[in-house]
Every structure is written in structure tokens, then in C-alpha cells.
C-alpha positions in Angstrom: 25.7 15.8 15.3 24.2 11.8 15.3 27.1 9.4 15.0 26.6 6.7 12.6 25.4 3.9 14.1 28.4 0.8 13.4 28.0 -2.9 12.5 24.4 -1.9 11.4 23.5 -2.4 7.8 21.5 0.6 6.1 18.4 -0.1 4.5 14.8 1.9 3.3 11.5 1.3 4.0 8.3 3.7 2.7 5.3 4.8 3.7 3.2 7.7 2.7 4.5 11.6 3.6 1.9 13.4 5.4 3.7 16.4 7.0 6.8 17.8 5.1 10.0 18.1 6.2 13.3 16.2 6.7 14.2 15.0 10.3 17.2 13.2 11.7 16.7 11.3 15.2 16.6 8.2 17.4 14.0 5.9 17.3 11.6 5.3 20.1 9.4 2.1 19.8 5.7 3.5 21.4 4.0 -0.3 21.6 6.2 -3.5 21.0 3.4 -5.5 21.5 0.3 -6.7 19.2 -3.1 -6.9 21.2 -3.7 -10.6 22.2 -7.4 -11.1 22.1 -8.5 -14.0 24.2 -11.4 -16.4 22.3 -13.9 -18.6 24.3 -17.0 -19.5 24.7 -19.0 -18.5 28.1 -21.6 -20.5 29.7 -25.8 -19.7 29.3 -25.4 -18.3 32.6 -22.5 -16.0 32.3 -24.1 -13.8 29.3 -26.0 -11.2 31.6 -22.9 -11.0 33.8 -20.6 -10.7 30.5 -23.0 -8.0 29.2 -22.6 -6.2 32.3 -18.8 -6.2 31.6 -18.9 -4.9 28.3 -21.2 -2.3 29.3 -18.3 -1.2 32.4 -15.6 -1.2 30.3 -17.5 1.2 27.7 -18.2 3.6 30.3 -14.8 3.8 31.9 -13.3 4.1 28.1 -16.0 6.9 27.4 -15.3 8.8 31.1 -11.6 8.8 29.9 -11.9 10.2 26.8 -13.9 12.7 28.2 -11.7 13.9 31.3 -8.6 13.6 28.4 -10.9 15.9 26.5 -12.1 18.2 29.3 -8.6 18.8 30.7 -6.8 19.7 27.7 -3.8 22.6 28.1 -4.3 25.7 26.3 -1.3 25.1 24.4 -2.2 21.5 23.1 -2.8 20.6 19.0 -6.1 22.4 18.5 -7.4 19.4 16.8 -6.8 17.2 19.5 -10.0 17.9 20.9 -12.8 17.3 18.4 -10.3 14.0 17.6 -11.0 12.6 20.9 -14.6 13.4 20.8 -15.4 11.4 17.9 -13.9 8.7 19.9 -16.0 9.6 22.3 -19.0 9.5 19.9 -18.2 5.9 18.9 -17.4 4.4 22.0 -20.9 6.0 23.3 -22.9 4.7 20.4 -25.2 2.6 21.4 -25.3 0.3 18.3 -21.7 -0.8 19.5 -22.7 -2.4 22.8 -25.9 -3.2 21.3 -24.5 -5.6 18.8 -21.8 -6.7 20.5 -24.4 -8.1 23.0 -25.9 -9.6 20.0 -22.5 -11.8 19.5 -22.5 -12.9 23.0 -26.2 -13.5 23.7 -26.4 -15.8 20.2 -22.9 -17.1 20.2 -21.9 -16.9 23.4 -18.6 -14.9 22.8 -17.2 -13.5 25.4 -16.8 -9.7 25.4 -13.0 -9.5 23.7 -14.4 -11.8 21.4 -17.6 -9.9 20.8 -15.8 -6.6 20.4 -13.5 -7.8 18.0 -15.7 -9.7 15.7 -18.0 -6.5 15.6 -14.8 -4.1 15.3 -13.8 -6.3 12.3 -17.3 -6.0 10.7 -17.5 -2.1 11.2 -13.8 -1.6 9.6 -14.9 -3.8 6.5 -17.7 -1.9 5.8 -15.4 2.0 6.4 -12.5 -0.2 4.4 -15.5 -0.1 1.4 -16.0 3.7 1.3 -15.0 5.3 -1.5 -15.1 8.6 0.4 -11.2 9.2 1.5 -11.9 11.3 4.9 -14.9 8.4 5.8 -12.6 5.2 4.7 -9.8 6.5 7.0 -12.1 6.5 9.8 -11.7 2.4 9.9 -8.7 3.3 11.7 -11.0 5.1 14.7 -13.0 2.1 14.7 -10.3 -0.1 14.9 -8.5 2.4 17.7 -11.8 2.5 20.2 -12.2 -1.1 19.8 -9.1 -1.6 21.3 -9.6 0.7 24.1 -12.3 -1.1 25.2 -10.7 -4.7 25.0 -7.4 -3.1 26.9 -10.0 -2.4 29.6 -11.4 -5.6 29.5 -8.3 -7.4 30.0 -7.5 -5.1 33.0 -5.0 -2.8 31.3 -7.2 0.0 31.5 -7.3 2.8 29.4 -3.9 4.3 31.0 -0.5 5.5 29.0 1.5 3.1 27.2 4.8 2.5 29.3 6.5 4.5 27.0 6.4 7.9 27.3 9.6 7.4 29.5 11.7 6.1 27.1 11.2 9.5 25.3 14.0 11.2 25.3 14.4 15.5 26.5 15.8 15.9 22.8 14.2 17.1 20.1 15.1 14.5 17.5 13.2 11.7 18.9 11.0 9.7 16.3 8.2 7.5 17.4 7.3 4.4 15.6 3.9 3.1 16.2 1.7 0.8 14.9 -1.0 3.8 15.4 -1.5 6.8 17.4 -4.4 7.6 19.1 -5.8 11.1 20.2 -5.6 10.1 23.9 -2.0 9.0 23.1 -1.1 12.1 21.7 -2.7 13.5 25.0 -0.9 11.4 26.7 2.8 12.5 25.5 1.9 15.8 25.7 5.2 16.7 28.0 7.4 14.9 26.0 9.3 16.2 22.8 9.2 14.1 19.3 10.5 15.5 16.1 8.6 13.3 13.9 6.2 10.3 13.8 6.5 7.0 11.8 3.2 4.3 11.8 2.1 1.0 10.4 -1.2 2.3 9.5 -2.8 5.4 8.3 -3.0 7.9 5.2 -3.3 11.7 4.4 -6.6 12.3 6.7 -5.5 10.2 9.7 -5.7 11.5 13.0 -1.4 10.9 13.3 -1.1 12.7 9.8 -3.7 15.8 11.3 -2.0 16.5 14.8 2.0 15.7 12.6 0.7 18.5 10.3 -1.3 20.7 13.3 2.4 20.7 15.5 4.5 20.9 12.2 6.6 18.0 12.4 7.6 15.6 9.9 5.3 12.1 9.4 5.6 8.8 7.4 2.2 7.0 7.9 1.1 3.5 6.1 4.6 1.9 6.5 3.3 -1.4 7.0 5.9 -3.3 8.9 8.4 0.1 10.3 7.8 -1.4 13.9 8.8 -4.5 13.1 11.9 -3.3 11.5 13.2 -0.5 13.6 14.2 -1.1 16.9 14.9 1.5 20.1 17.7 4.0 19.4 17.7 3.1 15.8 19.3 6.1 13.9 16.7 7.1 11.6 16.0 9.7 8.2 12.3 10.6 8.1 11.1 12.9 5.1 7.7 13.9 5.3 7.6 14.8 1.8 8.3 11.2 -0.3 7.7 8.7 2.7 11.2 7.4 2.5 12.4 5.7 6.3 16.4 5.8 5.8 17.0 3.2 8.9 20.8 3.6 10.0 22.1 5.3 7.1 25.7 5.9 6.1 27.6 8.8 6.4 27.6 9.7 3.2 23.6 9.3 3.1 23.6 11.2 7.0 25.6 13.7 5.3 23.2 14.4 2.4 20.3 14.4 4.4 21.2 16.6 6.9 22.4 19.4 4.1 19.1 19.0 3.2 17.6 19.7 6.0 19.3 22.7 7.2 18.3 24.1 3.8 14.7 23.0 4.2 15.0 25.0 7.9 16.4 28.4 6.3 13.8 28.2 2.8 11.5 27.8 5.5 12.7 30.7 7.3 12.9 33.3 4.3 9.4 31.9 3.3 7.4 33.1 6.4 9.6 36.2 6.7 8.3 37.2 3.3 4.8 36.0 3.7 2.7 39.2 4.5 4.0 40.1 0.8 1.6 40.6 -1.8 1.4 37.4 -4.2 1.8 39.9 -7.2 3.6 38.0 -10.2 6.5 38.8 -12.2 4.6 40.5 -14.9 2.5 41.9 -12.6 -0.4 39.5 -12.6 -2.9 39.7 -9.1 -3.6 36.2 -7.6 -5.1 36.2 -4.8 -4.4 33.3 -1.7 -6.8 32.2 0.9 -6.9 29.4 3.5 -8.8 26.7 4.1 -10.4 25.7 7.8 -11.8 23.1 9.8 -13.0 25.3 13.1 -12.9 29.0 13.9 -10.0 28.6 15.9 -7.9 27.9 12.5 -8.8 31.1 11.0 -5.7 33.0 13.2 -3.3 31.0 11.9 -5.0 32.0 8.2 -3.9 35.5 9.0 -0.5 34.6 10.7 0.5 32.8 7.4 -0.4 35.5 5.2 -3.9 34.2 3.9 -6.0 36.7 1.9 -9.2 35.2 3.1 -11.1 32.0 3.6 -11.7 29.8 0.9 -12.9 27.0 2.3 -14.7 26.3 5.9 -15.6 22.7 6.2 -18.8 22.9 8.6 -19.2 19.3 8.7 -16.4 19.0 11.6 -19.0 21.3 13.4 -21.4 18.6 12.7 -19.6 15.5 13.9 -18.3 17.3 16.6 -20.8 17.9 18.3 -21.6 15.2 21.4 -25.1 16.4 22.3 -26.8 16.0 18.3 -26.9 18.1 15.5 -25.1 22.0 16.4 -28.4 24.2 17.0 -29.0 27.0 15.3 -27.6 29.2 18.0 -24.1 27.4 18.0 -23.9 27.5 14.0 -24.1 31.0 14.2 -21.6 31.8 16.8 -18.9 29.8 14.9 -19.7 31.2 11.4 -19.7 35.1 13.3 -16.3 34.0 14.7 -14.6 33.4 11.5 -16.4 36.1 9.9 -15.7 38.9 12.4 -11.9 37.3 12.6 -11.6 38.4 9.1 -12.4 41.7 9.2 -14.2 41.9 6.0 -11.5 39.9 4.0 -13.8 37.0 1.9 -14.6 34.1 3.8 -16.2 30.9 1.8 -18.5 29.0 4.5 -19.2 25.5 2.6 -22.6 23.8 3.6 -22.4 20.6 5.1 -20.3 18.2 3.4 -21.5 14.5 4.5 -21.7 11.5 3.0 -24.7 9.0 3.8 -22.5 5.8 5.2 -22.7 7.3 8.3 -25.5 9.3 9.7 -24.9 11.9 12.2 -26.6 10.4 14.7 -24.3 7.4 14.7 -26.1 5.0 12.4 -24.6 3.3 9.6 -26.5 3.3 6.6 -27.0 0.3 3.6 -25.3 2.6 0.9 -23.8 0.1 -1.7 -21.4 3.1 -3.2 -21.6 5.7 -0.7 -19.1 8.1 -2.7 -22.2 7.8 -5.6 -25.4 8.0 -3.1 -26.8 10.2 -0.6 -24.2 12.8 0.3 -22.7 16.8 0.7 -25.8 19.0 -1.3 -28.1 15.9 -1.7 -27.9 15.0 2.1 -28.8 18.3 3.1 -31.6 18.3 0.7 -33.4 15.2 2.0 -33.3 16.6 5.3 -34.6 19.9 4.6 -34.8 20.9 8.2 -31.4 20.0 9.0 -30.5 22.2 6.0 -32.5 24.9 6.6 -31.2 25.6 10.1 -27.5 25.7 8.5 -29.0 28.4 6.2 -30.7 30.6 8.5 -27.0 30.4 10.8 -25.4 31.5 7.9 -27.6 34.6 6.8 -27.8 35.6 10.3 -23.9 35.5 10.0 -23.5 37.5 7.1 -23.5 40.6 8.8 -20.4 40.5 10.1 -18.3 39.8 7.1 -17.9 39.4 3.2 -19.9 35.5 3.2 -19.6 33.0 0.3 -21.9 30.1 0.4 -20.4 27.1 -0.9 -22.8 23.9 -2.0 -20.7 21.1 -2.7 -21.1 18.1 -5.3 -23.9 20.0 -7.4 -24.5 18.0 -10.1 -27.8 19.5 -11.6 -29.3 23.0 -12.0 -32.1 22.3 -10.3 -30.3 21.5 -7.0 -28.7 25.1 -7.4 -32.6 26.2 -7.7 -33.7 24.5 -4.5 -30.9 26.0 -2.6 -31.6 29.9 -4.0 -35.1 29.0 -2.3 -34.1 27.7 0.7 -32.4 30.5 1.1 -35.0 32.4 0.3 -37.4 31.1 3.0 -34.7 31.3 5.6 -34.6 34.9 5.0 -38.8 35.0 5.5 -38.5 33.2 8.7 -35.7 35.2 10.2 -37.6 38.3 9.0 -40.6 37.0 10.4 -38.7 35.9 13.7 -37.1 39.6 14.4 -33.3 38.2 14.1 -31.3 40.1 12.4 -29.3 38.9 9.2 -28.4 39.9 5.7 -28.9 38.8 1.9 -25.7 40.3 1.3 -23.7 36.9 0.4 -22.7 35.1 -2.4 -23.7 31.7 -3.3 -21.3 29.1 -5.2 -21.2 26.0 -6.2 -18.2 23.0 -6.2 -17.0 21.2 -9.2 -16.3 17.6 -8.2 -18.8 16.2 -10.4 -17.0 16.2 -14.3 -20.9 16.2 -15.0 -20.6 19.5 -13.6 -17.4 20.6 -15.1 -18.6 19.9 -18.4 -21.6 21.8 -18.8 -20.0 24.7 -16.0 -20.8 27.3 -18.5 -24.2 26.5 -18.7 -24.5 27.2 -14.9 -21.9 30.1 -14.4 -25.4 32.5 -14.4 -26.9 30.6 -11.8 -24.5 31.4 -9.5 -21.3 34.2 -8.0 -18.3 32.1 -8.2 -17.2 28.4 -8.4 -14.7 26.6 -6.5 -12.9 23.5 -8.0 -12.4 20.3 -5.3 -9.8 18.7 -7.5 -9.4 15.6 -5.1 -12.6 14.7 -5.8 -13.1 15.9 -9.6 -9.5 13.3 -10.5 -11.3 10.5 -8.1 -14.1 10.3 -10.5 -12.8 11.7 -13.7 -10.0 8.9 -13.5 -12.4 6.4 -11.5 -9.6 5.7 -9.3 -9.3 5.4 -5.8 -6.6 7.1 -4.2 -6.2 5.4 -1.0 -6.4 1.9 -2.8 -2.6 0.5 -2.7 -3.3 -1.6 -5.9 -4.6 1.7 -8.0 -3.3 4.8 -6.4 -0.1 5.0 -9.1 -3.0 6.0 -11.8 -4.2 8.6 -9.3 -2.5 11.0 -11.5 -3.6 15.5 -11.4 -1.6 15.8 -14.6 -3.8 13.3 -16.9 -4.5 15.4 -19.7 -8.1 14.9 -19.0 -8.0 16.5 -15.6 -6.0 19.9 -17.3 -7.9 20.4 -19.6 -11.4 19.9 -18.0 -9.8 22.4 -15.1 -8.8 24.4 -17.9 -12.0 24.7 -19.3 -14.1 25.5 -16.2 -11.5 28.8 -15.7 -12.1 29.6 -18.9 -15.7 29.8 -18.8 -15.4 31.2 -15.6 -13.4 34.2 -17.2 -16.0 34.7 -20.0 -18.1 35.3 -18.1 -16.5 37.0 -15.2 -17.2 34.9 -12.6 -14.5 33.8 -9.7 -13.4 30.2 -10.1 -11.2 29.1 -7.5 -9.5 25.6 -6.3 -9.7 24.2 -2.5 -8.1 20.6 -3.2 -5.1 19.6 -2.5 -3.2 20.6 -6.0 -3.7 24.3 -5.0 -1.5 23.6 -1.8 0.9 21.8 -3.9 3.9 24.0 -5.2 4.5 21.5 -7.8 1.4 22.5 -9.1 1.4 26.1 -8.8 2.8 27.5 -12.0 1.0 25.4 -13.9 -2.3 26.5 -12.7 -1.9 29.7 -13.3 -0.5 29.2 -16.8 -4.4 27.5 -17.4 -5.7 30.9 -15.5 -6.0 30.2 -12.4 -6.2 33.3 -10.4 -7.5 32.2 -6.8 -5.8 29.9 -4.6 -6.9 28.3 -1.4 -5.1 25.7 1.2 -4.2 24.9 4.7 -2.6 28.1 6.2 1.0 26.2 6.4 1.0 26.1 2.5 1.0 29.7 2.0 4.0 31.0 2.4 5.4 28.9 0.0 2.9 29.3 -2.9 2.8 33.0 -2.4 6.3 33.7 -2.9 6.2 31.1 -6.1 3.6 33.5 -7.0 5.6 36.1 -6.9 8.8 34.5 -8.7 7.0 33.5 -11.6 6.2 35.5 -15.2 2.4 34.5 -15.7 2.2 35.6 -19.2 5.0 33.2 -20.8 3.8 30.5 -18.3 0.4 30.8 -19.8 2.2 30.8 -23.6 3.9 27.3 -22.5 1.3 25.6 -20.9 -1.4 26.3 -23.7 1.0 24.6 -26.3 1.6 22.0 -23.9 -2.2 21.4 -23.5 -2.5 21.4 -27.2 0.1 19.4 -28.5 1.3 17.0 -25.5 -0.3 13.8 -24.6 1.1 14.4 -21.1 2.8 17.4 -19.2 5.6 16.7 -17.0 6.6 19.0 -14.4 10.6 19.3 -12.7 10.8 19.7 -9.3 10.2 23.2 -9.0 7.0 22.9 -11.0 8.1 24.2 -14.5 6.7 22.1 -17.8 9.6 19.3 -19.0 9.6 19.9 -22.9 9.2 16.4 -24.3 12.0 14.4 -26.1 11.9 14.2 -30.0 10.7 10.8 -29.5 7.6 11.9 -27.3 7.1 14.4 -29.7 7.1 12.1 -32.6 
């Protein structure tokens, strides 16, 4: 047991919870240290030579990455390896040293300088995104950026001098400013039992690898580093964001009850989770996982998934070092999942990318990228690009139950020009001797409330629908959820957002078509029993969420849910939801 730490004063900090769970350990302080970027001016006659610099350091920043990458152990975070190749990707694109060269051929920067003042330009313009996963990726900007000037400066692209101070014990908690995937490499023989960083969000590399190795992670604490010092006692709950920096015993006391009881719901939770997710009342619902990469479709199974509901191809896309995936290598990675499956349903969403930056590398002028050229409408202006997707994905659908996802349709003519496209892929596969099948179903996202709206007006179009509620709140609400200043009104129980969800299951019902949710509120157990009170029947998440919502599932009476949350809907401004996710009844005075 940790000993209170004396003649240290307790106090709280925040950040955001990205990985659940409650930890207790000592803190380890990864870098003490800002970056100090040197400024000058070089002569006419050092440019070429300062150039040739920049160009050096790239290359030996790119060669590590890619012998971090290459020598990976079998049993490190699976996503630790496409992570490190899209640093790979951005330290290798040639606009980087291109326009850095720019700075120090016009204004004779030298290279720190150079790489800095570009760095800072490229993170504005991510920092603009409204897409979530895209703004986030300022922080991999920012991260290669500072590869490269470490190597400049002679540091080279080695570990921190840190990875000592970790201690054999598992209840050592890092506190970083960030952490990069070749950091995370890096303290790959060391054990940590959570992670705590300046900067960062839900889709940050930290949060994925925290989530990936199941261990507990505060991100976007702003000034922890500053705050905390080595050996600190610390509280970290992955859940709330709270940072509980040398707490008192009667605060170690209460958090460490809590955490053995997180350890043993845990516990019964995956012992029970090959259980049918069969309500009270006897209600089906049926629970699926979502994916990033083949290799996640396992642990789908291992958690007691039904299915998957939701494979993001567009990691395929980014991850891939040598251009877009070929045909060929589309095809393998659908099979894989499909044939993994055994014939359980498994939804393959088309690419998914928005046009602020290209595959290829190139950043594009979009004033509003999360309102231009993006997800179905991308694929669609590049018809090729699309069409090679398609034909992966028929030739696929022989091994398995498929379900073609198109996300952000917005108009039925889009759904039109897909059925098409799919049509000729089929003639050209027929007419190339491959074999493939017709035998899929096509679907379509609601993100758009455009789409929502007039849902029942597409329902024949289409098989099934699947609702992205991070998406369909971000423009329903026109909030931002990642913006500090606005992400309180970020709110999935706006009566709005019900009952537009409601009415898109409703319709779906009518007319007996499958309508699903993928976004984060169907991994949420808060939300749980409310969604099936508005009908919900299919559920899909990251595989570590299913234990959990199954056995909700099966612990809940669907038909007086439903009864409740319909008069709710009806007569409440708002619903509130207790901690276990059942509707608060409102006070007289709400009422009134």
C-alpha cells in the first residue's frame, strides 16, 4: 500500500479521460525540459550548406522511424505501427523540406528556425479543422517537427534519459508534455500503469496506445508537468480526468476502494461476456465491434462481439507508405476480417477522408473542411480511387456476410451513383475472370441531420443504416467538441439529438430495415438504456466496451424502459440520466 506522502499539500488538476480506469502510483517526469529553438540569421553563403542540413537530419529522422517500425516485438500495441508510419509519412513529405527551404533561401533562417516557423504554420491550419480525428493530428505535426530540430541540435533522434527512472513496479505514472509513437517504442521494457500529458484529446496517439494496452490516461492537462514532480503520489481516473496530486488518506482511502471494485466489476464483466445480450423481458439486441485493421477483429471475438459494425478503411489508406493500397492489398485485408468472422456480419465502411489533407501528402485550400470535399463525396470525385475500393470489396464478399457502409450521404443521388459503381465493378471483375459476389448489403451513415430528417424517404434505397452520433451532435448542435471554449454545449442528451435518433429508428422499424449506431454514445454505458428505450436494437463499439454493455443489456427490462423514455421524450425539455444510466424524473419545479 502507497504511504501518504507528508508535509505535501493535496491539490487537483484535470485533463480529459481517455482510457478508463482508476490508478494509484508514483509519478515519473518523461521530459523536464521545453525544446530551446535557437533563432538566427545565416549568411548568403551558408543557405545551400544549411539546406543540405535540413535535408540530413530528415533522413536520419525518417531511417529511425522506419527501423523503430521494422523492428517492432510481436507483443507490442498493435497500433503502434501504422502510428509511427504516419510519422514517417510526414517527415518524408516532400512539401516539408521543400518549404522549409523556402524560409531559409528567402529569409535566411537557419534550419531550427525554418522548421519551426513552418511547423507552426502547418499546426494552425490542423488547429482549424473541424474534423476531430484530422485537428488532433496538429499534435503529429508538432511531434515530427521536433524530431527533426532534436537532430539538428545534435540530440539525435535517441530515448529520452528517462526510461531509467521507471521504476520495475506497476504503478508508475508518466507525465509528459506528449508522447510519441517512437517513445512508446522506446519504453517498451519498462512497466507504467497509467499516462498523464499536457497535450492531446480522445483520438491522440497517447489516448490510442493508453486505450490499446488498457491502462488508465488523462490527456490535455495543460500544465500536470509543471506541477507534478518525480515520485509525486498521484490518483489518475481515466474516466473524469481528475489528477489527485498527493492526496490524503482519507482521499487514498476512497480511491483505492474504488479501484479494487473497478478491478473485480471488471473481472465479472469479461467472465460473463460470451453471454447472449438477451434483456430482461426477453428483448434480442445484438452487439458488434468496431475496427481500425484486421488485426483488431480477434480481440472483437475475444470480447464477445457479435459481428463487425464498423471497419474504418481509411487507416488502410493513410497507412500505406508506398501510395494509395492496390487493389490486391484492399482485398487481402477485407478477406481477413471477413474470413475471421466466420460468417458473423461484418460492416466494411468505404473510405472515410476529409479533403484538408490529400493522401498523397498535400494540403488542400478547404476553408471548412468538415463542410467540403470529404468521406462519400471524396471518393466520388476520384472515381478511380473509389472504384478500386469497390471492386476489393465485391471480390471480398465471398468469404463472409459483407455490409457496405457509405458515410456522410447527404442526397439520394449519391446513394444512386454508388449502386452503379457498384454495378460496373461487378462488369469489370466479371469481365476480368476474378471471382466475387453481389451477395452484400449496402448502407448508408446518418451524420448529416439533412439525412436524418428525410431517413424515411431513403430507407428503400438502401439494407440498413448506421447512425455516427459524433458527428450527427457536431452539426446538429454546431458545436465543436474539441473546442475548450464550446465543448460544455457538446451535449448527446439535447432533446434535439433524441429525438432526431429517435426518429431515424423509428422509420427504420417501419420499414424493417436495420438501423444501427457506431459513435461513441453506443460504447457509452451511460447511454445504453436509454437507447434502447428509443429502439435501439444494434450496438457497435471498440471491443473493450462490450463486456460492459452486454451485461447492461442483459440487466435491463426493455419494455418499461421504452414506456419511460417515450414520456420523457414527450413531456421533458431535457432527460437526465444517474450514473448507471436510468432517466432522473424531474423536480415539480422542472415539471412546472
Amino acid at each position: 500500500m502507497e504511504h501518504v506522502a507528508e508535509h505535501k499539500a493535496m491539490f487537483l488538476l484535470r485533463g480529459k479521460g481517455v482510457s478508463k480506469g482508476v490508478v494509484i502510483g508514483r509519478a515519473i517526469i518523461m521530459d523536464d525540459a521545453d525544446l530551446e529553438i535557437p533563432h538566427y540569421h545565416i549568411s548568403e553563403t551558408e543557405v545551400e550548406a544549411e539546406c543540405e542540413r535540413l535535408e540530413h537530419a530528415i533522413k536520419c529522422v525518417y531511417d529511425e522511424l522506419e527501423t523503430l517500425q521494422r523492428e517492432l516485438p510481436h507483443d507490442a500495441p498493435k497500433e503502434l505501427g501504422p502510428l509511427l508510419n504516419v510519422h514517417s509519412l510526414l517527415v518524408s513529405d516532400p512539401l516539408l523540406a521543400h518549404d522549409c527551404k523556402v524560409l531559409i533561401r528567402e529569409h535566411s533562417y537557419n534550419a531550427e528556425w525554418a522548421l519551426s516557423a513552418q511547423g507552426q504554420n502547418l499546426e494552425q491550419k490542423f488547429a482549424a479543422m473541424e474534423d476531430v480525428y484530422l485537428r488532433e493530428r496538429a499534435l503529429d505535426i508538432r511531434q515530427v517537427i521536433e524530431l527533426v530540430i532534436n537532430e539538428l541540435l545534435g540530440g539525435g533522434n535517441k530515448p529520452i534519459e528517462f526510461a531509467a527512472k521507471l521504476s520495475v513496479a506497476s504503478s508508475t505514472i508518466v507525465i509528459a508534455r506528449d508522447i510519441t509513437p517512437a517513445d512508446m517504442v522506446r519504453m517498451r521494457t519498462a512497466q507504467f500503469a497509467g499516462f498523464v500529458t499536457d497535450v492531446g484529446g480522445p483520438t491522440s496517439h497517447t489516448a490510442i496506445v493508453a486505450r490499446s494496452i488498457g491502462v488508465p490516461a488523462v490527456v490535455g492537462s495543460v500544465n500536470a508537468r509543471h506541477m507534478i514532480h518525480d515520485h509525486d503520489l498521484l490518483i489518475i481516473d481515466g474516466e473524469t480526468g481528475g489528477i489527485v496530486v498527493n492526496p490524503s488518506a482519507e482521499v487514498l482511502r476512497f480511491y483505492q476502494e474504488k479501484e479494487q471494485k473497478l478491478l473485480a466489476d471488471k473481472s465479472l464483466l469479461w467472465n460473463k461476456r460470451k453471454l447472449a445480450p438477451l434483456s430482461l423481458d426477453g428483448e434480442q439486441v445484438t452487439v458488434l465491434g468496431n475496427i481500425e485493421n484486421p488485426e483488431e477483429a480477434e480481440e472483437v471475438l475475444k470480447s464477445g462481439g457479435q459481428g463487425i459494425g464498423l471497419y474504418r478503411t481509411e487507416f488502410l489508406f493513410m497507412g500505406n507508405r508506398d501510395g494509395l493500397p492496390t487493389e490486391d492489398e484492399q482485398y487481402d485485408a477485407y478477406a481477413s476480417v471477413l474470413k475471421q468472422m466466420q460468417g458473423k456480419p461484418v460492416t466494411i465502411r468505404t473510405l472515410d477522408i476529409g479533403s484538408d489533407k490529400s493522401l498523397q501528402g498535400e494540403l488542400s485550400r478547404a476553408v471548412n473542411p468538415a463542410l467540403g470535399l470529404r468521406a462519400v463525396r471524396y471518393c466520388l470525385a476520384k472515381p478511380d480511387m473509389f472504384m478500386t475500393q469497390l471492386k476489393a470489396l465485391l471480390r471480398a464478399a465471398v468469404h463472409g456476410h459483407l455490409k457496405i457502409l457509405v458515410p456522410m450521404v447527404a442526397h439520394r443521388h449519391e446513394i444512386a451513383t454508388v449502386k452503379k459503381m457498384l454495378s460496373e465493378a461487378a462488369n469489370q471483375l466479371r469481365q476480368e475472370s476474378k471471382e466475387f459476389s453481389e451477395d452484400y448489403e449496402l448502407g448508408v451513415m446518418v451524420e448529416i441531420p439533412a439525412m436524418a430528417v428525410v431517413i424515411d424517404m431513403v430507407l428503400d434505397d438502401v439494407d440498413f443504416v448506421s447512425i455516427g452520433t459524433n458527428d450527427l451532435i457536431q452539426y446538429m448542435l454546431a458545436i465543436d467538441r474539441v473546442d475548450s471554449d464550446v465543448a460544455d454545449l457538446f451535449d448527446p442528451l439535447h432533446p434535439a439529438v433524441l429525438r432526431i435518433i429517435a426518429h431515424v429508428i423509428k422509420a427504420g422499424i417501419k420499414k424493417k430495415k436495420p438501423v444501427s449506431i457506431c459513435g461513441e454514445m453506443a460504447g457509452d454505458s451511460l447511454y445504453t438504456r436509454l437507447l434502447l428505450g428509443l429502439g435501439l436494437r444494434e450496438f457497435s463499439m471498440t471491443a473493450k466496451h462490450i463486456p460492459e454493455i452486454k451485461y447492461i443489456i442483459r440487466q435491463s427490462h426493455v419494455g418499461l424502459i421504452t414506456s419511460k423514455v417515450k414520456k420523457a421524450i414527450k413531456k421533458n425539455p431535457r432527460i437526465d440520466l444517474d450514473g448507471s444510466g436510468f432517466i432522473v424524473e424531474p423536480s415539480a419545479t422542472q415539471s412546472s
